[in-house]
C-alpha positions, 0 to 999 in steps of 0.5 A, spaced: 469 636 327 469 636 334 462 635 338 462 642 340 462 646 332 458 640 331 452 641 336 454 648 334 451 646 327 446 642 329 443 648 333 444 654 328 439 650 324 434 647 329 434 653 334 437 659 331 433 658 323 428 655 324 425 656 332 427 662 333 428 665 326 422 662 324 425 660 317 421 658 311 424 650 309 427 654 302 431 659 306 433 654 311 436 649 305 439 656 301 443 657 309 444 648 309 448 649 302 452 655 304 455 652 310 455 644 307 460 649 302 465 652 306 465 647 311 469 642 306 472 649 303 474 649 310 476 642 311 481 642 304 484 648 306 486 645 314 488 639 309 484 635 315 477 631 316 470 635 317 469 631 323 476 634 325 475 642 325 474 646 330 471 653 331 480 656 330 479 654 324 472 659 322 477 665 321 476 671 316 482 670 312 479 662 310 471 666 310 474 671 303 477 665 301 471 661 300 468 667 297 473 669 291 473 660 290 465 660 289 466 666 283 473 663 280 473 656 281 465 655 282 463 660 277 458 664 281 455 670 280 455 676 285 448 675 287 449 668 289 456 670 292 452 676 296 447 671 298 453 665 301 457 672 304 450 674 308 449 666 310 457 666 313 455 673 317 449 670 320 452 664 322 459 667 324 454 671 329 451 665 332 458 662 333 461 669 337 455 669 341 456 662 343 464 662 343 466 669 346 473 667 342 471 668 335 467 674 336 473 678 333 473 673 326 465 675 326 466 682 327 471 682 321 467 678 317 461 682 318 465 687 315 466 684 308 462 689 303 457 686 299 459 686 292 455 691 287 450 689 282 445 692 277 438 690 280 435 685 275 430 687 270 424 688 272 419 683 267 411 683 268 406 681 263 401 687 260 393 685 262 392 684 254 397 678 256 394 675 261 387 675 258 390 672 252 394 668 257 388 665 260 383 664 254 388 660 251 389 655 257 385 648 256 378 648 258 379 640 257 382 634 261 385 632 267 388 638 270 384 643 266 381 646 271 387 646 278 392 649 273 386 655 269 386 656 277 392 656 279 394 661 275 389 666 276 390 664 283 397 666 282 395 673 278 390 675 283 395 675 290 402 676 288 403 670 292 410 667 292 411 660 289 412 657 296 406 660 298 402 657 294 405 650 295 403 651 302 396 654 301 390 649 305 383 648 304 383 652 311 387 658 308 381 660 303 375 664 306 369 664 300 364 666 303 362 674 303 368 677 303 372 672 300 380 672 302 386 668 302 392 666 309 398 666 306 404 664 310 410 668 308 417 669 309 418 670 316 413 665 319 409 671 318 401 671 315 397 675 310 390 676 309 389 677 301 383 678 298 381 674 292 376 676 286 370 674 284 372 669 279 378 666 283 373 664 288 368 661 282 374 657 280 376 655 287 369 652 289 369 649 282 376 646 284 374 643 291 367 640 289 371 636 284 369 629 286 376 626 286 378 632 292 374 632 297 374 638 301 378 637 307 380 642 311 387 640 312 387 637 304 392 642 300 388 646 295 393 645 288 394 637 287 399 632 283 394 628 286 388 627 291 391 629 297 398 630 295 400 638 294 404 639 288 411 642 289 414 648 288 418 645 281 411 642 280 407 649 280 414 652 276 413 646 270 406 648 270 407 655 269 412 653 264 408 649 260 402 654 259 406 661 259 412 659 255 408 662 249 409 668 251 417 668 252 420 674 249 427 674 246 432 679 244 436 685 248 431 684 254 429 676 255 424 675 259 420 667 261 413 667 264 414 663 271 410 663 277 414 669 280 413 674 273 405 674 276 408 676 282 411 683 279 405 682 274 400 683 280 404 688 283 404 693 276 397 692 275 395 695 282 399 700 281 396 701 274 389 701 278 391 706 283 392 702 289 397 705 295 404 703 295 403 700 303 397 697 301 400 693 295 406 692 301 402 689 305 398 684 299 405 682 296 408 681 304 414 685 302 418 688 310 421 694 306 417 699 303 423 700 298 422 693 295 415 695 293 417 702 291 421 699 285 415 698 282 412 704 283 419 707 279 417 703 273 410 705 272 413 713 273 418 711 268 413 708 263 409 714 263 415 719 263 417 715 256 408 715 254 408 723 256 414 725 251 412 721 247 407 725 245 409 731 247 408 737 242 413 741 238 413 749 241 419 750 236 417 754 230 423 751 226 420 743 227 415 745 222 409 740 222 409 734 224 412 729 218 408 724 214 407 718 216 411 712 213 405 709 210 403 714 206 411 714 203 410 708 201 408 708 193 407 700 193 403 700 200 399 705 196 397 700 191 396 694 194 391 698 199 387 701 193 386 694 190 383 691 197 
């Protein structure tokens, strides 16, 4: 690579992403992997050394390339495939603004559509699941109260699991009006209010003797003083809700993001405004909210036929229940 794509590197990831984007670690990494791949895509293709490319070697022809290896040699889905091509673009970009040269390969890599995918389902928890959830945590041991908080801590913000990984002392404000600061995508912040039961775990939490409440000592700890990572807060959510895993045609895990949903639901449910639940879960776009709110309709559409009458004089009364059929069901009721 000579110095100038290499300096052009360097400064994509510590200016660009990080100081003027204001890139959280995680997305910056996701931006590291891309350009890690198609560089030595790139280098393989050149059939030269990394260290020996030159930005005539970024052309779109190379950038397409890259895409239809990761699906056909690297056995990518579309989603991971989307996210790579949105990560060439930024930095195809990038380049052009620093190398009048290559804006016409940016323009036409900026022209390469995203491929079409069905959303993902949308999974989330039913209130008895939670309560059933949360009895069911240890009441006992070492970490029984961090994890019984960070679960609820999770339910009542919605909070991405990275945010809770960076969640400080300093954050949290117990006093009258209880609420959290959380740092989110974006490099952006958002105050979230807790609930009288979060915030009796949250004291109870930091007036541990072993945490010492420090103001800048993070809140969920693998040890004194060391804040869990996200695996670390993944596990633990996989430990105590793989209970309520799901099978079948619709599967469905209990990780930290599922609270995200669940939150989102139950706000719903509870009549909260679509913006207001915008603006606790940290979402830019209204239209990522409102997947949300197509659900609840949808659920209460199918509640609705469910229990819709028959205006057809010809469907007669309503059939007998099963049960009531059922000659041996008859008996064994009869003998209790």
């Amino acid at each position: 690579m000579t110095p100038m794509l290499g300096q052009m590197v360097r400064s994509f990831f510590e200016d660009y992403l990080k100081v003027q984007k204001g890139l959280r670690p995680a997305s910056i990494r996701s931006y590291r992997d891309t350009l890690r791949l198609f560089l030595n895509f790139v280098s393989k293709e050149r059939r030269r050394p990394i260290i020996r490319l030159d930005t005539a070697d970024l052309t779109v022809d190379r950038a397409l390339a890259f895409l239809k290896h990761l699906e056909q040699d690297r056995g990518n889905r579309i989603q991971t495939r989307n996210q790579r091509l949105a990560a060439l673009r930024m930095f195809f970009t990038y380049v052009a603004s620093r190398v009048p040269e290559t804006l016409d390969a940016a323009q036409r890599v900026g022209t390469i559509p995203v491929k079409r995918v069905a959303p993902p389902e949308t999974h989330f928890l039913e209130r008895e699941e939670v309560q059933s959830l949360l009895k069911r945590l240890p009441r006992a041991g070492r970490h029984a109260q961090r994890d019984r908080t960070q679960l609820l801590f999770l339910y009542n913000t919605g909070a991405r699991v990275q945010e809770v990984a960076d969640l400080q002392v300093l954050n949290l404000d117990l006093g009258d009006q209880p609420s959290v600061q959380l740092h989110g995508k974006g490099d952006k912040w958002r105050a979230c209010p807790l609930w009288a039961e979060t915030v009796k775990h949250l004291r109870s939490l930091l007036d541990q003797p072993a945490r010492p409440c420090e103001q800048a000592k993070p809140v969920f700890c693998s040890r004194p003083g060391v804040a869990l990572g996200r695996f670390g807060i993944y596990k633990i959510v996989r430990r105590h809700g793989a209970v309520l895993d799901t099978k079948g045609a619709h599967p469905r895990r209990v990780t930290p993001h599922l609270f995200r949903h669940t939150a989102a639901m139950h706000l719903l449910e509870a009549g909260v405004e679509v913006n207001v639940i915008r603006g606790w879960l940290g979402h830019v776009s209204l239209e990522t909210t409102n997947r949300y709110a197509e659900l609840t309709v949808r659920a209460k559409e199918v509640a609705l036929r469910k229990c819709e009458p028959s205006l057809d004089p010809s469907a007669g009364a309503p059939r007998q229940a099963n049960w009531k059929d059922d000659q041996a069901l008859l008996e064994w009721l009869k003998a209790l």
